[in-house]
C-alpha positions in Angstrom: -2.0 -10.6 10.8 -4.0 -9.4 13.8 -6.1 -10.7 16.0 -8.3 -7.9 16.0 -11.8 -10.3 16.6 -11.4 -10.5 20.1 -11.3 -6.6 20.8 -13.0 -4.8 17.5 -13.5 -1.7 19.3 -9.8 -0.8 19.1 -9.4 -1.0 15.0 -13.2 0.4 14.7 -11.7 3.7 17.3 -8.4 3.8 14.8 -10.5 4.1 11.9 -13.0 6.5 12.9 -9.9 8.8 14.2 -8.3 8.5 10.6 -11.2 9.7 9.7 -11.9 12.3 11.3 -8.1 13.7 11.1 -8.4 12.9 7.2 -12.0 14.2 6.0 -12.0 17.4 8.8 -8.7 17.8 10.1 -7.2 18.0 7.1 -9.5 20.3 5.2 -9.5 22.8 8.1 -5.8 23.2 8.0 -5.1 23.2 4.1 -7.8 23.5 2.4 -6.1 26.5 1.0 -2.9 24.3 0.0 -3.4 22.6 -2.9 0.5 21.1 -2.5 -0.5 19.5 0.8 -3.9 18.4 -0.5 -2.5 16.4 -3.7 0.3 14.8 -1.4 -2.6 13.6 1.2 -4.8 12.6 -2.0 -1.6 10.4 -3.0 -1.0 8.9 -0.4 -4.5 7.8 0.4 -4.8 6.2 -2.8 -0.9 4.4 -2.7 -2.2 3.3 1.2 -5.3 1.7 -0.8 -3.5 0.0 -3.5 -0.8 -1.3 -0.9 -3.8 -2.5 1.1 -4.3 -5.3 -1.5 -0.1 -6.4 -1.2 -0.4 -6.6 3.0 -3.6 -9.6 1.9 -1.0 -11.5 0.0 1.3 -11.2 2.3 -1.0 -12.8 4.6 -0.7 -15.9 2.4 3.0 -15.8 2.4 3.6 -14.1 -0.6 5.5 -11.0 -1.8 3.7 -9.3 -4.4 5.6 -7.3 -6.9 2.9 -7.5 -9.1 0.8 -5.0 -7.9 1.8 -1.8 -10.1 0.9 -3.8 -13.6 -2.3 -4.3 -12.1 -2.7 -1.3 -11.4 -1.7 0.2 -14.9 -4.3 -2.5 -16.0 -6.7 -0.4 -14.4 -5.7 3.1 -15.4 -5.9 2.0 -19.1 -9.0 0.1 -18.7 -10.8 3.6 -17.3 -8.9 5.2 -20.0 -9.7 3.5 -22.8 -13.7 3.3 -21.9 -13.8 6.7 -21.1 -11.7 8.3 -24.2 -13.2 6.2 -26.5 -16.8 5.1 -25.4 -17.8 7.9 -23.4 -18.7 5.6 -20.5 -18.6 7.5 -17.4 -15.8 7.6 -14.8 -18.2 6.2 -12.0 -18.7 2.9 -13.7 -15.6 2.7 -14.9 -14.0 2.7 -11.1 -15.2 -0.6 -9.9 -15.2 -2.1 -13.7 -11.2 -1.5 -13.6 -11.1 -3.2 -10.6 -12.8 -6.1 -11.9 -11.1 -6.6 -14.8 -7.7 -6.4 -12.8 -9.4 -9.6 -10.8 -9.8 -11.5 -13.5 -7.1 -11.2 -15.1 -5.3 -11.8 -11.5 -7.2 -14.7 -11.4 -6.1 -15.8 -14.5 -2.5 -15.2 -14.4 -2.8 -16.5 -10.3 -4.2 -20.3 -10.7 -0.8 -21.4 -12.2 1.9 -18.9 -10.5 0.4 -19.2 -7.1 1.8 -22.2 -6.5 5.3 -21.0 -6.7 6.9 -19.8 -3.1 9.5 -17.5 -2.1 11.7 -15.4 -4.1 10.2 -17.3 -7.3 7.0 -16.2 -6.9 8.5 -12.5 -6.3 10.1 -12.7 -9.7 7.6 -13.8 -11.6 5.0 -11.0 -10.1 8.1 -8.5 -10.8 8.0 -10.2 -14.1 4.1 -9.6 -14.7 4.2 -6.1 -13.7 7.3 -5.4 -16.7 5.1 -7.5 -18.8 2.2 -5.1 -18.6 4.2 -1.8 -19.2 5.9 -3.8 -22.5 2.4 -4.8 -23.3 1.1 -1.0 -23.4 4.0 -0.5 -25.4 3.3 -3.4 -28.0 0.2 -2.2 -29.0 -0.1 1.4 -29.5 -4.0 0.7 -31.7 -5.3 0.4 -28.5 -3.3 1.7 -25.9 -1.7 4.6 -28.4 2.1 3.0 -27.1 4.1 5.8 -25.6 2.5 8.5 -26.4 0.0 7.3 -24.0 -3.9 8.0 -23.4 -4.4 11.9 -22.7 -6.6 14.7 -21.8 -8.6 12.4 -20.2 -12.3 14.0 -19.0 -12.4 14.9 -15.5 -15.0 12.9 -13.5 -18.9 13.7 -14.1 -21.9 13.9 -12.4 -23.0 10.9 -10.5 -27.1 10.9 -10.5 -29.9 8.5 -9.3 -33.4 8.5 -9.8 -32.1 12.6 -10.7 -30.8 12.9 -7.4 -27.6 14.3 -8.4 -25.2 12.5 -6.0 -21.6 13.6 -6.9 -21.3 16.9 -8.8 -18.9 17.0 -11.8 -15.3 17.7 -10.7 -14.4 21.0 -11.8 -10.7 21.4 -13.5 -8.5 22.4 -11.5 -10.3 21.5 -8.1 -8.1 19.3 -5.9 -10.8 18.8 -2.9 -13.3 16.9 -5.0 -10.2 14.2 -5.7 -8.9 14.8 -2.4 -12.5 13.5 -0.8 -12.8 10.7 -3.7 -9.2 9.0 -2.2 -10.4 9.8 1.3 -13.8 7.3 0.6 -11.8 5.0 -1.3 -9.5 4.8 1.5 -11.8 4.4 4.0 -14.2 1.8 2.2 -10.7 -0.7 1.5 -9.5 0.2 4.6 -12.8 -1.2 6.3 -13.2 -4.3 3.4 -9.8 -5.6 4.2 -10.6 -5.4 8.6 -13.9 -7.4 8.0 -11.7 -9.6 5.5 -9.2 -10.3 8.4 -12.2 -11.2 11.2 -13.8 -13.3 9.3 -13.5 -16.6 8.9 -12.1 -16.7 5.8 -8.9 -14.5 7.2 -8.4 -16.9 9.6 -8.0 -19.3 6.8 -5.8 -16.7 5.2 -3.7 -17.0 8.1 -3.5 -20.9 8.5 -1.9 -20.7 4.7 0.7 -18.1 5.6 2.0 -20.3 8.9 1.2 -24.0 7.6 -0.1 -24.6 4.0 0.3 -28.7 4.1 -1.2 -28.5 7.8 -4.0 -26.4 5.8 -4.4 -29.4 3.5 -4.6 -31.9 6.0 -7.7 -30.0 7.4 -9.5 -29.9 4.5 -9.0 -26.5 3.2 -9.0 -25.8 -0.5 -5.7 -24.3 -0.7 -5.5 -23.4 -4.3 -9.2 -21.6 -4.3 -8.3 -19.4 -1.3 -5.1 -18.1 -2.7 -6.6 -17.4 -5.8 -9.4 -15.3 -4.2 -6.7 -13.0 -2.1 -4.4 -12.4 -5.1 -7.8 -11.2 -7.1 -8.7 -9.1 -4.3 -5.5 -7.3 -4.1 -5.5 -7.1 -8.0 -8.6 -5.3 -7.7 -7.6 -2.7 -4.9 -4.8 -2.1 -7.5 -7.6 -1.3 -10.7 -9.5 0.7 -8.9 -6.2 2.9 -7.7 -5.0 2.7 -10.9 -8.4 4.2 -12.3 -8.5 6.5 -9.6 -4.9 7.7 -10.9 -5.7 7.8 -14.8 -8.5 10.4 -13.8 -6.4 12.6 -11.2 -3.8 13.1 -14.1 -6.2 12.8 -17.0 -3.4 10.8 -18.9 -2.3 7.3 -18.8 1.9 6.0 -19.8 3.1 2.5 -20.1 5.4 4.1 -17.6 2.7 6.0 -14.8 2.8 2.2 -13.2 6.4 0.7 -13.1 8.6 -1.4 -10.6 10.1 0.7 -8.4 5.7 1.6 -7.4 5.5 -2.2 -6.6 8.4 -2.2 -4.1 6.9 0.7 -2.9 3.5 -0.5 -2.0 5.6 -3.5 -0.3 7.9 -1.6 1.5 4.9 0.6 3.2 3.6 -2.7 3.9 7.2 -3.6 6.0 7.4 -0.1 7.8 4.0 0.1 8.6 3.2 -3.6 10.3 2.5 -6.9 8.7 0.7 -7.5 12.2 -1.8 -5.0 11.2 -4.5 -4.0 9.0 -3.8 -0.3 9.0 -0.1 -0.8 8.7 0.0 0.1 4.7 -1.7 3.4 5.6 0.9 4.3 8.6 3.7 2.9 6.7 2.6 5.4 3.5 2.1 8.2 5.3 5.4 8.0 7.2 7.3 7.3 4.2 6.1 10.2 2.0 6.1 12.5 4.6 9.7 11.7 5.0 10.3 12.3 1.1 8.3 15.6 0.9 10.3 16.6 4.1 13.5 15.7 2.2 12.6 17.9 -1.3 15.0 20.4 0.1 17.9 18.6 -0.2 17.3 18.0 -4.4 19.8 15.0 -5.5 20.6 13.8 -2.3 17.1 12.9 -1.8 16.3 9.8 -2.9 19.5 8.8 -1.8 18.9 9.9 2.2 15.4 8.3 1.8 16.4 5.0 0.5 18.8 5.0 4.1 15.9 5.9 5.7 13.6 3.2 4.5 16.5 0.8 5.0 17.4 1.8 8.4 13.8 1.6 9.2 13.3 -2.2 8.1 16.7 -3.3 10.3 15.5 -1.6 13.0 12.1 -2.2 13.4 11.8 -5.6 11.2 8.4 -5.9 12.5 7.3 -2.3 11.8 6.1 1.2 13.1 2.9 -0.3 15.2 4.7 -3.1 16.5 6.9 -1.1 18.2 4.3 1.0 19.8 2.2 -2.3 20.6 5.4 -3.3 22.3 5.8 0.1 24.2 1.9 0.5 25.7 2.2 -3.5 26.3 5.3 -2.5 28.4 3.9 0.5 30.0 0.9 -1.3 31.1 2.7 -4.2 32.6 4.1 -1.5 34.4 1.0 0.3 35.5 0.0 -2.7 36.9 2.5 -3.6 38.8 
């Protein structure tokens, strides 16, 4: 993970250009493309979900559980929204929650497991959670699934209307929504890494008995980033129920967790920001491949393969590499 504490200028200056080139650039250019729009509104959302994988990876864990959490969350908005009328806006950070407990739950006793067996037993979880939808269609209507979902309403306070209601068939509103959500995770999970508990964060990832020997509560801190990173994944996953108005044991499955972890690998464990770069270059390579019809998934999967054997270390640390190289040189 990055040391990004001694020089928090650089990340704050990346974040504020993403910004920029996300909330104006983008808007300028295709406002009028609703294809474009709903590809950038996908992939800010994926970036934020794969934001909570890179935080157990800096604990030295691969998460495959990430999509079940995630479909935890779209039914959770579903099923309060469809059923109790409660509104979209509460329902966000309530998936979320739930996805963290239930993280927390199903994390006290698995975290302990290292390696490849605690990558099968998340890959486990998240097939457990789409057989679970399936088991018990009284509440979650089995595979039929939860539809015609109500677009998002008004957000008010004090009868300051805040958020207008999202008009059907209005990408922008949605497109804006995964922008903020991107941006809010995207600075969480920075102030996450600079703190002192991401330094602790770190310790377990390089040294978990050395961690012991200091004192640290090894156990509790795990515990705490796996139910972070489950409830980046509720909150995508609600984001998602309400984009498409449905919800299917099958919207999360998991080829979406390796996914969110591959991003994680072409972007830059080193980094933060990686998930995002990672996305972005990744589904910008698949749209730029819809051409070729069959073959596609097939060139792509080379792609991401070819990318991870030659750049093990990802996207940005080969451009860290590069300016680090060019600046030696400069200053010679």
């Amino acid at each position: 993970m990055p040391q990004s504490a001694a020089s928090p200028l650089k990340p704050l200056g990346l974040g504020l250009l993403v910004a920029i080139a996300y909330f104006i650039g983008v808007p300028l250019l295709f406002g009028g493309n609703g294809y474009v729009l709903n590809v950038t509104t996908t992939m800010a959302v994926v970036s934020f979900i794969s934001f909570g994988v890179w935080l157990t990876f800096a604990i030295g864990r691969i998460n495959l559980a990430q999509a079940g959490f995630a479909l935890i969350g779209s039914y959770v908005t579903a099923i309060l929204v469809s059923r109790f009328g409660v509104s979209f806006w509460l329902c966000l950070p309530l998936s979320g929650l739930v996805a963290a407990i239930i993280g927390g739950l199903i994390g006290w006793p698995v975290l302990r497991l290292k390696g490849v067996y605690f990558a099968m037993i998340t890959l486990c979880i998240t097939e457990a959670c789409r057989l679970t939808a399936l088991s018990f269609p009284a509440v979650t209507r089995g595979a039929q699934g939860i539809v015609d979902l109500p677009l998002p309403g008004e957000l008010s306070l004090f009868g300051l209307t805040l958020i207008p209601a999202f008009e059907k068939g209005a990408r922008l509103p949605f497109f804006y929504l995964a922008g903020s959500l991107l941006m809010l995770g995207l600075w969480f999970m920075w102030l996450l890494d600079t703190s002192r508990v991401g330094a602790v964060f770190r310790s377990l990832r390089q040294n978990e008995d050395l961690a012991v020997s200091l004192g640290i509560n090894i156990a509790k801190y795990r515990v705490v980033a796996f139910m972070v990173s489950c409830f980046y994944a509720g909150v995508g996953g609600a984001f998602f129920a309400a984009l498409q108005q449905n919800v299917y044991p099958t919207s999360f499955q998991v080829i979406d967790s390796v996914y969110f972890m591959v991003y994680c690998f072409v972007g830059g464990l080193e980094f933060v920001i990686g998930p995002l770069v990672g996305a972005l270059v990744m589904m910008v390579s698949f749209e730029l491949l819809h051409e070729l019809q069959r073959y596609q998934t097939v060139i792509f999967s080379g792609l991401m393969i070819l990318c991870i054997l030659l750049m093990p270390n990802g996207i940005l640390s080969v451009l860290k590499a590069r300016a680090a190289r060019a600046k030696e040189a400069s200053d010679a």
